[in-house]
C-alpha positions in Angstrom: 9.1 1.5 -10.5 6.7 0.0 -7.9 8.9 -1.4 -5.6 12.8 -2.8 -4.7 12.4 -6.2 -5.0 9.5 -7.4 -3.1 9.1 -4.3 -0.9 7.0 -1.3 -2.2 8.0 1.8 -2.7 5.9 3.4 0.2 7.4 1.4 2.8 10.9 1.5 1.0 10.4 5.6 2.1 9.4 5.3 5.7 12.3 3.0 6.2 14.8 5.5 4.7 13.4 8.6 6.7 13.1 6.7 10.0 16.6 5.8 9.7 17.3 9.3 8.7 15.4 10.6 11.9 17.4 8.4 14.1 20.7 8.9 12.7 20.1 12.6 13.2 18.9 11.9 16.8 22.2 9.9 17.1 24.5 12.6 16.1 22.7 15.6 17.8 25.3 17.5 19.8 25.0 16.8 23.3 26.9 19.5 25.9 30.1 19.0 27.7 29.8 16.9 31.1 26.1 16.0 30.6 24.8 12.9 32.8 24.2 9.7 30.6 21.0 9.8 28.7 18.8 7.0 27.6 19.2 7.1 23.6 17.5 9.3 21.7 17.4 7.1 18.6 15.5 4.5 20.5 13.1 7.0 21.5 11.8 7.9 17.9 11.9 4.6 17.0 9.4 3.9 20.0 7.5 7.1 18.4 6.9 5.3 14.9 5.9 2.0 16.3 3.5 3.4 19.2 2.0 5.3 16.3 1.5 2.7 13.8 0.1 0.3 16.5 -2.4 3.5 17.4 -3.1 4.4 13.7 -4.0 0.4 13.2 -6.2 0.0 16.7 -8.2 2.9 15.0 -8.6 2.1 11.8 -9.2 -1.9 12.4 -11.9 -0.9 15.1 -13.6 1.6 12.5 -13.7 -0.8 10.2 -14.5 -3.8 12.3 -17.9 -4.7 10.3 -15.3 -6.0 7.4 -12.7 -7.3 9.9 -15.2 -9.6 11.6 -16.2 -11.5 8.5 -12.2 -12.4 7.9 -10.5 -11.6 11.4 -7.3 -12.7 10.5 -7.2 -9.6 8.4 -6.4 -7.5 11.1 -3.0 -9.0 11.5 -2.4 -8.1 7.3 -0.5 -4.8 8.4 0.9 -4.3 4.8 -2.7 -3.7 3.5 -2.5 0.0 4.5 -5.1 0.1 7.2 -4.1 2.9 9.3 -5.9 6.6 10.2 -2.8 9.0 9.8 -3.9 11.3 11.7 -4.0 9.1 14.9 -0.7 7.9 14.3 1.1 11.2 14.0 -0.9 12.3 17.2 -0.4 8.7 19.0 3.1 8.9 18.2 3.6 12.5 19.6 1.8 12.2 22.6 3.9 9.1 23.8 7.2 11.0 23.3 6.1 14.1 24.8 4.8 12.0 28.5 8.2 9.7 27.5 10.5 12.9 27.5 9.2 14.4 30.8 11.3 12.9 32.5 14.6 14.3 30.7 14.5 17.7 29.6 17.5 17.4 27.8 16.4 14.9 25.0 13.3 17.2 23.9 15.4 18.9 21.4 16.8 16.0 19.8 14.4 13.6 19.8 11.1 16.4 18.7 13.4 17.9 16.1 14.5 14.4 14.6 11.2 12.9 14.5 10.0 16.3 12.5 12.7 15.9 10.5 11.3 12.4 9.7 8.1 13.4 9.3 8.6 16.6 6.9 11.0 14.0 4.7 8.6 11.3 4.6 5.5 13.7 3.4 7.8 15.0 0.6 8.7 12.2 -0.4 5.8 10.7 -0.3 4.5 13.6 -2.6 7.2 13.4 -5.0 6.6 9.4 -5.2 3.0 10.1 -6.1 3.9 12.4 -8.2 6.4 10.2 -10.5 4.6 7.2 -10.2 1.1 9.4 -11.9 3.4 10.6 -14.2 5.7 7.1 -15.1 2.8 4.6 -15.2 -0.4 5.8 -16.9 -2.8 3.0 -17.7 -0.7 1.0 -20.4 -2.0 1.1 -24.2 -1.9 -2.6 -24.5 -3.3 -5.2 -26.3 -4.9 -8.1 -24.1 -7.1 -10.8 -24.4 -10.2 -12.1 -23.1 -11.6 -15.7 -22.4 -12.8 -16.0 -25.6 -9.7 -14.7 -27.6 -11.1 -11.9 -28.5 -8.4 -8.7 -27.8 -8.8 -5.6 -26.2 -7.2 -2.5 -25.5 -6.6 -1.6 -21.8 -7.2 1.9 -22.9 -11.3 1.6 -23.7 -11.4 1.4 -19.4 -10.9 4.9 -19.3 -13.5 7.0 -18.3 -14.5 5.5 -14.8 -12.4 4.9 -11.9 -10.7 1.7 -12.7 -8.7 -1.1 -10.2 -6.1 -3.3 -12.5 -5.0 -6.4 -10.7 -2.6 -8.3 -11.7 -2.1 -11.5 -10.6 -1.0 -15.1 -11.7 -2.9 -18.6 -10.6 0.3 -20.1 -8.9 0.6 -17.5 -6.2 -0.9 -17.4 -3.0 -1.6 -14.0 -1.9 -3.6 -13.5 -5.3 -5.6 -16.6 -4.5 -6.6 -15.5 -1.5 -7.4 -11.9 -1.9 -10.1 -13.0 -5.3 -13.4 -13.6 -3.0 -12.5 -10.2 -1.7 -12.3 -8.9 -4.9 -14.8 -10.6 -6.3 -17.3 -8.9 -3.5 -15.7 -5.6 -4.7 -16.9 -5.9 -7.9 -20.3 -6.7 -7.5 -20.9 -4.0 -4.5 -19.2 -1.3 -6.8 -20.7 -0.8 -9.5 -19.0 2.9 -10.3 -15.8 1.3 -10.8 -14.1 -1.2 -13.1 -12.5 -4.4 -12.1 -10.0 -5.6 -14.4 -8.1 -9.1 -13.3 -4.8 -8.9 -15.7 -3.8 -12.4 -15.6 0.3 -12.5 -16.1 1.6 -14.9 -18.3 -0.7 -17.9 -18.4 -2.6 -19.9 -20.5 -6.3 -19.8 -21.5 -6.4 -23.2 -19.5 -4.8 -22.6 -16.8 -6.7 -19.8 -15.9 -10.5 -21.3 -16.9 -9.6 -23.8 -14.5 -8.7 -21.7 -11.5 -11.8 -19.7 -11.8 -13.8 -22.9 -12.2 -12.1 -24.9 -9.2 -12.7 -21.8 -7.0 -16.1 -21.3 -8.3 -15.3 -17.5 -8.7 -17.5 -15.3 -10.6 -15.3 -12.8 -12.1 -16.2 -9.7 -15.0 -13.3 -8.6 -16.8 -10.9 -11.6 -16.4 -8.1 -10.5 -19.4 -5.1 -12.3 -20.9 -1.7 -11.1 -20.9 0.2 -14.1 -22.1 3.9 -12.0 -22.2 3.1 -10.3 -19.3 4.0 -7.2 -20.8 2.2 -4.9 -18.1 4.5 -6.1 -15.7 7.1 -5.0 -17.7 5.7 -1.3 -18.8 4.6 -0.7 -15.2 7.9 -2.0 -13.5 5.8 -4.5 -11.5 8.1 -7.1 -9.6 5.6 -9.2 -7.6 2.7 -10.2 -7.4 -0.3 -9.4 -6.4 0.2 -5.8 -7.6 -3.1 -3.9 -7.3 -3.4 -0.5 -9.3 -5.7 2.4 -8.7 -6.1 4.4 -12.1 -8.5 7.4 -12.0 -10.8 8.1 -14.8 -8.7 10.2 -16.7 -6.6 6.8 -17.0 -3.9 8.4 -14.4 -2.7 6.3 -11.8 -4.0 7.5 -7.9 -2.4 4.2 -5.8 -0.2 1.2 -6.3 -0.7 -1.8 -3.6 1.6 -4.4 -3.4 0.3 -7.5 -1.9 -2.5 -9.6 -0.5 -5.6 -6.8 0.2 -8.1 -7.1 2.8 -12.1 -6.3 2.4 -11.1 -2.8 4.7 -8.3 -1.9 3.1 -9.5 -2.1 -0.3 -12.5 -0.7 0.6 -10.6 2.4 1.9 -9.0 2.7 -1.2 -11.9 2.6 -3.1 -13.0 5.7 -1.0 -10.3 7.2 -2.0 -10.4 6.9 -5.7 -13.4 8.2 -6.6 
């Protein structure tokens, strides 16, 4: 499974556990007579979104050579562009200068947002974890543009991104140029554009209206790896290593920086 509906899995988690941190901050016991307090619910809410606004700042300005050629990609928040690092340390340090004021909240609000934390790295661990072990790259048999079929499996071997996509929507459009520039800069790893469901002509004539240059444009008339990998929307990007196991799943429009930070990341 790659998602609930159109939502991914990743964010699908850091919903549950922030709702799990606050409901704990919620229901943590306060003592008998103690003056009203703001809420401590709010305040690790404040944490998360303080973070995530740091961890994107960071990551956008780090990145900003890509981001300038397409600056409306900065606003794409859902195509994973944030440091970690500066989010969990963003996200502390406003809680910590927020809870000075009231003593009494530390406890709650410190220990829930741990709480949140711990859940959402295990789980995050354990979703890696099923996903490598639930969606391997698919033996299938596919197409190309000249009808000649091939099995998905002959890309093991090097580091390998599997988009699949479909001419009528609009996030898969768009991201192509960007893809398309992936392909020709990275020349260690394979670009495969899994068309879902199409016909020959349909898809000929996208490429030749957008006057894209594409390698590895394949056929998958049942769109059968939709239904082996439990892919739901479109565009689904996925990240297979060379041993053919699966590293990352994006759902979604990518931008030049994000996938170029998942590129990093793959090999």
């Amino acid at each position: 499974m790659s998602s609930v509906g159109p939502v991914p899995m990743p964010v699908v988690l850091i919903l549950v556990c922030m709702l799990l941190a606050m409901a704990v901050a919620r229901l943590w016991p306060r003592r008998k007579g103690e003056a009203p307090l703001p809420s401590a619910a709010s305040m690790v809410l404040d944490m998360l979104l303080i973070g995530l606004l740091c961890g994107r700042i960071s990551f956008v300005a780090l990145n900003f050579a890509l981001y300038r050629e397409a600056p409306w990609g900065i606003l794409q928040i859902a195509d994973g562009g944030y440091h970690l690092a500066v989010v969990l340390v963003a996200g502390l340090a406003w809680g910590l200068w927020r809870l000075r004021r009231w003593p009494a909240l530390r406890a709650p609000v410190l220990a829930s947002a741990l709480i949140g934390v711990l859940l959402w790295a295990g789980g995050g661990l354990l979703l890696s974890a099923w996903q490598e072990r639930q969606m391997p790259l698919p033996a299938l048999q596919v197409a190309d543009l000249q009808g000649d079929r091939i099995d998905l499996q002959q890309f093991r071997g090097k580091p390998l991104v599997l988009n699949l996509w479909a001419t009528w929507c609009g996030p898969c459009r768009r991201e192509m140029p960007v893809l398309a520039a992936a392909q020709q800069a990275h020349d260690d790893v394979q670009f495969v554009f899994l068309n879902q469901g199409e016909t020959l002509e349909e898809v000929q004539g996208f490429l030749a209206s957008e006057r894209l240059m594409l390698g590895n444009v394949l056929l998958d008339d049942d769109a059968a790896a939709s239904t082996v990998l439990g892919v739901q929307a479109y565009p689904s990007t996925l990240f297979f290593g060379a041993d053919g196991r699966l590293r990352e799943l994006h759902l979604g429009e990518l931008t030049a920086a994000g996938l170029e930070h998942k590129l990093r990341r793959l090999r």
